[in-house]
Structure formats: C-alpha cells, structure tokens
N, C-alpha and C positions, 0 to 999 in steps of 0.2 A: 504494500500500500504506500502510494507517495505522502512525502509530507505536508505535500498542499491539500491531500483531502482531508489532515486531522485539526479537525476547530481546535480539541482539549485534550494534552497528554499530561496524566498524571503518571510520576516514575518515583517509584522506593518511600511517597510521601511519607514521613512521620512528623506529629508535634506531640511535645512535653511540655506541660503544666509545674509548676513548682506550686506546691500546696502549703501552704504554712499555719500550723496550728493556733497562732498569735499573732500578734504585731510586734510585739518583742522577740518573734523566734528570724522576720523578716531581717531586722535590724542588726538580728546577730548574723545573720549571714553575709549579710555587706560589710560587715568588719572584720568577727571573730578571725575568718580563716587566712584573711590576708597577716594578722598578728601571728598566729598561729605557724603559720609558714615560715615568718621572719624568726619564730623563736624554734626552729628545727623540727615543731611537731607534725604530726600528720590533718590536714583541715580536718574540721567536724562540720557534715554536711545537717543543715538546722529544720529541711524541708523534705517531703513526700515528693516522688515522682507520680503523676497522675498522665498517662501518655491515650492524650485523645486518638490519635491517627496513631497505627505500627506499617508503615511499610505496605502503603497502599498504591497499587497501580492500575492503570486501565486508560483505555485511550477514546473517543467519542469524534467519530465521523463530522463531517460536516454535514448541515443537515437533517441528523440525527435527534431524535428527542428517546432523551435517557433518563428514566427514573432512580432516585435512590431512596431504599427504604430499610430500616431496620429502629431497633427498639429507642426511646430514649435515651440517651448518653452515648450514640452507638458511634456517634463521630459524624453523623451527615451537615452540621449546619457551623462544626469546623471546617471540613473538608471544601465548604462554597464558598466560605469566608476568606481562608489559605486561596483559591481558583479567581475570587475577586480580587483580591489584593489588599486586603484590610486584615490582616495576618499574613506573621513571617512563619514557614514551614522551622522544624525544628531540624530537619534534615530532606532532600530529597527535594526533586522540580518538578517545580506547575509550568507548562507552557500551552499558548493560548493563541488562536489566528483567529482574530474580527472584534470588534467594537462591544462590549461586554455592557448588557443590562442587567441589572441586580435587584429581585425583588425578594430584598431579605429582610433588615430592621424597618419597614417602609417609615421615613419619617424622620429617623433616630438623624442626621444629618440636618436637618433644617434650623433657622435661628431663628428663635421665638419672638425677637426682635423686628425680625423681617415681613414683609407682609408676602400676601401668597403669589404674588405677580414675581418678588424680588428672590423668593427661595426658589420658584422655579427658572428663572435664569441662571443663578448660583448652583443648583444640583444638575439642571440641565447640562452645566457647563462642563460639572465634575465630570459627566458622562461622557464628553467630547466633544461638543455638538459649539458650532461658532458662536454669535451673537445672531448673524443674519439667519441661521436655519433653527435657534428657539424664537426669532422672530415670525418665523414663517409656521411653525409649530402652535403656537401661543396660544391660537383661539382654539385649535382641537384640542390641546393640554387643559383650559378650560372648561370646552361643553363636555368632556369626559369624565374630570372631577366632579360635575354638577354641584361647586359649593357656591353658584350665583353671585352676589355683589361682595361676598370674605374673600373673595382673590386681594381685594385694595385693603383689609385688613390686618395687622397683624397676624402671626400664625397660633402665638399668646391669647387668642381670644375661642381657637377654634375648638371645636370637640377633637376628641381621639377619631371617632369614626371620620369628618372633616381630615384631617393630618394624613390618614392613610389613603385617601382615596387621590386625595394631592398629588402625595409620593409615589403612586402606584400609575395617574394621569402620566405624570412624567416620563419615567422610566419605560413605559410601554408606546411613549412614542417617537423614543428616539433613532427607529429602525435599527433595532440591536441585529448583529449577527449572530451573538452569545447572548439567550436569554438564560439567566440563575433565576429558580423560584424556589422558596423555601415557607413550604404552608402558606403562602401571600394568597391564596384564594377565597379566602373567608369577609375579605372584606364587606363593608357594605351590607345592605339586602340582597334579596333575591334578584330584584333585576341590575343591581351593580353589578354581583355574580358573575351575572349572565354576560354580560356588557364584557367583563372584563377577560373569561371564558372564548369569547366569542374572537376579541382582539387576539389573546394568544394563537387559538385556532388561525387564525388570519396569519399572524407571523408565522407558523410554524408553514402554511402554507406556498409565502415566501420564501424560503430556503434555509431560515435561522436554525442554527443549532440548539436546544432548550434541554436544560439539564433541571430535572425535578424533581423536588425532594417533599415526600409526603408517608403521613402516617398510613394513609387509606389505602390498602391494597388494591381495590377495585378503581379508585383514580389512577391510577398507575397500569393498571391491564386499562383500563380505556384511553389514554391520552402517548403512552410509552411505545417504542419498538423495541427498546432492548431494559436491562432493570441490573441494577446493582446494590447487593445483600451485605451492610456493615451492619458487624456486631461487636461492641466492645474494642470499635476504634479500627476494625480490620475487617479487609473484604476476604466476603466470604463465597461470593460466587457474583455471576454474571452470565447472563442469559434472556431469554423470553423471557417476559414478564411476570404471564401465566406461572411461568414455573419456579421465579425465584418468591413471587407472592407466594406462591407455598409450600415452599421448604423455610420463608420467613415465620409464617402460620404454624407450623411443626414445629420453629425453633420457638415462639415465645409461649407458646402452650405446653411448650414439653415438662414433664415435673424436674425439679433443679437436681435430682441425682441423676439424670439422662441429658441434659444440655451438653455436655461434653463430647459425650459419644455424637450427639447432632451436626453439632459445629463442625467435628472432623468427618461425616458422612458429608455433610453441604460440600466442604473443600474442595472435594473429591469430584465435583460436579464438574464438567467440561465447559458446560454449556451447550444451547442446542442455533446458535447463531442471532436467534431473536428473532421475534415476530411483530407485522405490525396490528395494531387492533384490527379485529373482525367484526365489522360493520351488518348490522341486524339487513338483510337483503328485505326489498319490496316485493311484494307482492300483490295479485290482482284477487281482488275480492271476488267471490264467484257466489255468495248465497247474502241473502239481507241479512243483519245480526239481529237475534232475538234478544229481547228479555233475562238478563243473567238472571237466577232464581234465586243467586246469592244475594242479591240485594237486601239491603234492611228495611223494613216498611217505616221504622219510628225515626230513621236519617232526615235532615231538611232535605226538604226540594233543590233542584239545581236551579242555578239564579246567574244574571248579567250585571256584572260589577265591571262599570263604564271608565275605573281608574287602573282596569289592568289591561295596559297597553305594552306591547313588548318597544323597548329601549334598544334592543341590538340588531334590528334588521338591517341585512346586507345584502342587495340586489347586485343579481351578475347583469353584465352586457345584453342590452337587447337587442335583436334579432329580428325584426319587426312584428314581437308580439309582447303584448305588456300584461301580467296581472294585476290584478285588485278589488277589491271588493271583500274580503276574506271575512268567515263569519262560520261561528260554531252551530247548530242547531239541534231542538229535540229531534227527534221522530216525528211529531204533530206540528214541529214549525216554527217553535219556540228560540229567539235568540238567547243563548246561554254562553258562559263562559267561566261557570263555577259548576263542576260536572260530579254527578256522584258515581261515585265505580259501579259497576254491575251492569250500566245503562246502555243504549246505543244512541250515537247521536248522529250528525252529519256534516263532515266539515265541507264550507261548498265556498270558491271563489268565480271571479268570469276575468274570461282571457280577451280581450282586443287585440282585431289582427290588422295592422296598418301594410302587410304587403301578403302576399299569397304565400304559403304555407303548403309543403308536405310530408306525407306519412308524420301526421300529429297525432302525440302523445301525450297524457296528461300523467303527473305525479302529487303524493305528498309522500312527510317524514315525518314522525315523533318522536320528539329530541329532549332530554333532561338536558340541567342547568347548565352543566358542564360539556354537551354538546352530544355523550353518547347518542348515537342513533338508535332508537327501540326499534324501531318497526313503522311501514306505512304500505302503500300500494301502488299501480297502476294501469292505468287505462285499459291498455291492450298490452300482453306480452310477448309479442313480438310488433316488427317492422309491419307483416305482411297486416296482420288483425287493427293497422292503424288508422284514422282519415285521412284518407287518397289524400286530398286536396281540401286547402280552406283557403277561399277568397279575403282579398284586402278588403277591409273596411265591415269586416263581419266580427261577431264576437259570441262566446260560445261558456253557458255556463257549468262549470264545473263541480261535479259532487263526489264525497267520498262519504260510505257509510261504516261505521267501528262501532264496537263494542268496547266500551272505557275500563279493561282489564286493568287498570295503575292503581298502584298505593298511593293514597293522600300524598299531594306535592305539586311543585312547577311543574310546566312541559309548555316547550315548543312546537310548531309544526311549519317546517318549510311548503316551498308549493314550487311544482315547475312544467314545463311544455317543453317538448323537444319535437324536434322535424328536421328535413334536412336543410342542410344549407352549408351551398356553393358545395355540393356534392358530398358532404359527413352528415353524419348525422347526430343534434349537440342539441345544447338547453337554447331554445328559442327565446328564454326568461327564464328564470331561475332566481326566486327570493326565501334568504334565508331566515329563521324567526318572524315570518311573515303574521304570525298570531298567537297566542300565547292562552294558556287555561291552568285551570287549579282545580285538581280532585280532591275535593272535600274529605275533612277527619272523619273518621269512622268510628264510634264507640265499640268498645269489645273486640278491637281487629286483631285476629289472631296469623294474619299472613305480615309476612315480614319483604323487604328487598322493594323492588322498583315495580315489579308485575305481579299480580294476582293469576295465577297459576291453579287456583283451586284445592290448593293442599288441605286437607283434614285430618286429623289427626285420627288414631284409635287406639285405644289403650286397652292392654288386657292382662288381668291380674294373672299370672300362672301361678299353678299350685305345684311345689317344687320338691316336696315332700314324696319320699319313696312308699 
C-alpha cells in the first residue's frame, strides 16, 4: 500500500501517566532525586506509573471510516487526543495526511470573554482555515449552530447545550479530510442529532477519513467499515465491525476470573479485512398492510404535530423532475405525523415533471436518527415493470403503504424517482429526510431495539426433580 493512500498511521504508540498520591509526593519528585543523585544515592521514584496506551499500532486508509470501541479507561479518547495533537505520545509516532477536525472536548477551547462570532474565527482559525474562507463559512457556521442573535454575545452568557453546538457548527465545517469524533453525537435534541448525523454522512461521502470512537456497538456496525478493540490501553484486534463489536461484548460480560483467557483469544484474531455496513434493501410492497393485532386499544390516537418538521433535508440534483408535497397518512385519510406502532399508514408525495421522463420509478426509505437505513420500497422492480414514458409538464402522485413495525422514537423517510437519463439510469430527484414522524410511547412495551419483530415470550416452569 502506498503512503499516499494512508490518512492515519499509528506505530508502537504508548503514553504514561505519572500518578501521585499527594501534592507533597509531586514536589518531592522534582527535587528529592536530583539531591539524591548529587549525594551518591540511588533516586526514589515518588509516583505510580498508570500507562494509558502500551504499544498500539494500526494504520487507516484514506477514506476510511474506522470505529474504536472498548471499555472505559480503555485508552480511546487518549489515543485521539495523542492523533490530534493536544498530547505528547510517551513513546512511538502519530503521522497524519489532511487537515484534521476534532470533535472531542466541543467547547473546552473557547474564551468566555469572546463573543460567539469572535470564538468562531479564533477556533476556526486553530483549524487552519484563513480569515477569507471562515468568512465565507460564517453564515453556514451560524444557521447550523441555531443559537440566533448569542452569536454577538459573549460565550459567558450561553448555556452548555449553546457552547456545544457552536463548537461542533464549526468544526464540521471546515471540510476536514481527518474527521476525530469522540461520543460528540449527543448533542442537542433530536433534530440537532439529526442535522449533525446527516452533515457527517455528507463528509464521509466526500472522501474524508473519520475515525470514531463510541461506546455503542451498534453505532459503530452502522456508520464503521472497519472497528478497533482497546482494552486497558492496548489493541486488541481489528477487523469488521460486526465482529470486533462482539468479541468486545464477550470481553466486558465475561466474569473477571475469565477476562484473561478472552483478551488472549481476541489477540489471536486476524481479522477478517472489514466490512462496510449493510444497508436494509427496498422492496416492492405487493399486498395492503392490515391491522397489526398487537396494537393497544387504551394507547392515544395518532395525531399531526405541525412543529415536527425535519431540519436536515438534502436534495440531490434535479433531473427534470422535482418532488414535494410529502405527507404521512391514516388508512381513512387522516394527516398524521405522530404514529402508533401496530398501525398502517401511507406515506404519499407528487412528482412534477418539467421534461419527459423514462422507464420511471418511484422510491422511499426509513431512516433512524443516525441515518441507519431500516427498510422502505419500490415502485416496480425492475426497468422493464417501469413507466415507459412521462410527458413534461405532467405530475404524478405518489403512495406508499406500511405497517409502522418501530419502537417508540424518531425516523426519517427519504423519497426519490429515477428514469433514465442521457442513457443510465439514476435518481431523476432524490430528497433526503424529506419528512420526519414519531412513534408514540407505549405502556407495558415488552419489545426492545428499533423494530417490533413480534417477539413473545413463554415461560415454562420444568419440574426437575427425578
């Protein structure tokens, strides 16, 4: 592999902590042992070694989006600290090809003094970016923050929630090559999340490298191509995601007289090259969805709450066809946008077509916050089952019918048309978070994860006795 295609080479890293049980035991070590020396003895070392990183290596593609995940203390949010530059390794090289975004202490950098216009020129700055290009950034860096007129503010007056979404505006849009995140996706609400979910997806699109470090193993199988397993300051493997999320799983479940033997079985692990997430495929709906029977009689009704509006839509190039009009509904007609599970509804947009159109297709997607794709449908599946032909200046309304299988939470839902054009065949329109809904809490819900799956339970008492 050449060295032009590696963004991040980590080689032999290690760092050591010096621990000191006192502030007096501090102070004897800046003296005692130089006295000590002078008078023939042997120093007395006054401090603990605590070695966050041993001898950690591995190299990250350009490109490439690499998770790391392991326990508390494992060494992941030294190890980006050392990769950013805001730590000296104790021993061992970081080397690094492309302009480095860091979304770690969001914030911690900023001067309380400053107002929010003046820290983001000052952090922008730290980032690399001129004066003339956070001039030309400024107003995106603002409507992204959405902290309205506390930009002219000092940063001393803002909330915490304010400070991070600042720090994080910034950082995300100084076209990093190198993005670091370190659990930074909590900010905000739901549709910040989202928003800020959406922007990554977008860079990683672009070509950036993003190295992410998260406790949640299923963030990491959905956003990762390849995963890295520190434990205790040391890597313990690298591979698919899939599979190092669960030899991570096996190690912090394991009982403490069996972690040892685990650690040295992980080591052992080769690795299986990595994979990239597997995206839930669409499909064509072929029968109306009934009545789930699991529904609860005593749940509220679903209902249209006219203030959830999705924040992160991104429209691809049109084609000479435009969506819009997007809109959730009952079964009897009903605009809805707070859905109860069990139910079926119909998500239904209309296409305008300003040139002629063919072999048209229509799609959607159902996307949680963080972008996973669940599931959606389309039109015809294939070319041939498509419409021949759609005349300019016609417009053509679109439906799709579901059955709201989800656990209580956000979701998205893209929408798009494809046909050919200039002989391929691509998205005529394509808009992404085009609508947005909320499946209602459920009292006594006994399914757990992102889809209702039907699971029941049964328990049965065995009589064990001979």
């Amino acid at each position: 592999m050449s060295s032009n295609d590696i963004a991040i080479s980590v080689s032999n890293l290690s760092k050591c902590y010096q621990i000191y049980d006192t502030p007096r035991d501090r102070l004897k070590q800046f003296v005692a042992p130089r006295l000590q020396s002078l008078a023939g003895q042997s120093p007395r070392q006054y401090f603990r070694e605590f070695w966050a990183l041993k001898d950690v290596s591995f190299e990250v593609r350009k490109g490439e989006t690499v998770g790391i995940i392991g326990r508390n203390g494992s060494g992941k949010s030294t190890l980006l600290q050392i990769i950013c530059g805001t730590l000296h390794p104790t021993s061992g090289s970081i080397q690094t090809n492309g302009r480095i975004a860091a979304l770690l202490e969001l914030g911690s950098g900023f001067n309380p003094e400053f107002t929010g216009r003046e820290n983001v020129y000052m952090n922008a700055a730290v980032l690399g970016l001129s004066t003339e290009e956070i001039d030309a950034r400024f107003d995106d860096i603002a409507a992204f923050a959405e902290i309205g007129d506390f930009i002219e503010q000092p940063v001393k007056t803002y909330s915490s929630g304010m400070v991070v979404r600042l720090a994080f505006a910034v950082a995300i849009n100084v076209d990093p090559e190198i993005l670091i995140v370190d659990e930074a996706l909590s900010v905000g609400d739901e549709l910040f999340q989202r928003k800020c979910f959406s922007r990554i997806e977008a860079i990683k699109q672009n070509g950036a490298t993003i190295l992410f470090v998260s406790h949640s193993g299923s963030t990491v199988v959905e956003l990762c191509g390849h995963a890295v397993l520190l434990d205790s300051g040391e890597k313990l493997a690298m591979g698919a995601p899939k599979s190092i999320v669960g030899k991570y799983q096996k190690l912090i479940y394991a009982p403490q007289d069996k972690r040892s033997l685990i650690r040295e079985e992980i080591r052992t692990y080769e690795g299986d090259g990595g994979q990239s997430p597997v995206a839930a495929h669409a499909h064509q709906a072929t029968s109306q969805p009934a009545e789930n029977k699991r529904t609860t009689e005593n749940e509220p009704e679903e209902f249209f709450d006219p203030n959830l509006k999705p924040q992160s839509t991104l429209e691809y190039e049109s084609h000479g066809a435009f969506i819009g009009s997007p809109e959730i509904l009952t079964l009897s007609g009903e605009k809805v946008n707070c859905l109860k599970r069990g139910k079926g509804y119909r998500y239904a947009y209309k296409v305008r077509f300003d040139q002629g159109a063919t072999n048209v297709r229509f799609g959607m997607m159902i996307k949680t916050i963080s972008g996973l794709e669940l599931g959606g449908g389309v039109s015809a599946p294939s070319i041939s089952q498509a419409i021949s032909y759609q005349a300019a200046g016609t417009s053509i309304s679109v439906e799709f019918r579901f059955i709201c299988n989800l656990n209580p939470g956000l979701y998205f839902l893209n929408a798009g048309v494809t046909g050919s054009h200039r002989g391929e065949e691509t998205f005529l329109h394509r808009v992404l978070d085009l609508c947005m809904f909320r499946v209602m809490p459920i009292s006594d819900n006994t399914t757990t994860g992102i889809i209702d799956f039907g699971c029941v339970a049964e328990i049965e008492l065995e009589n064990n006795s001979l």
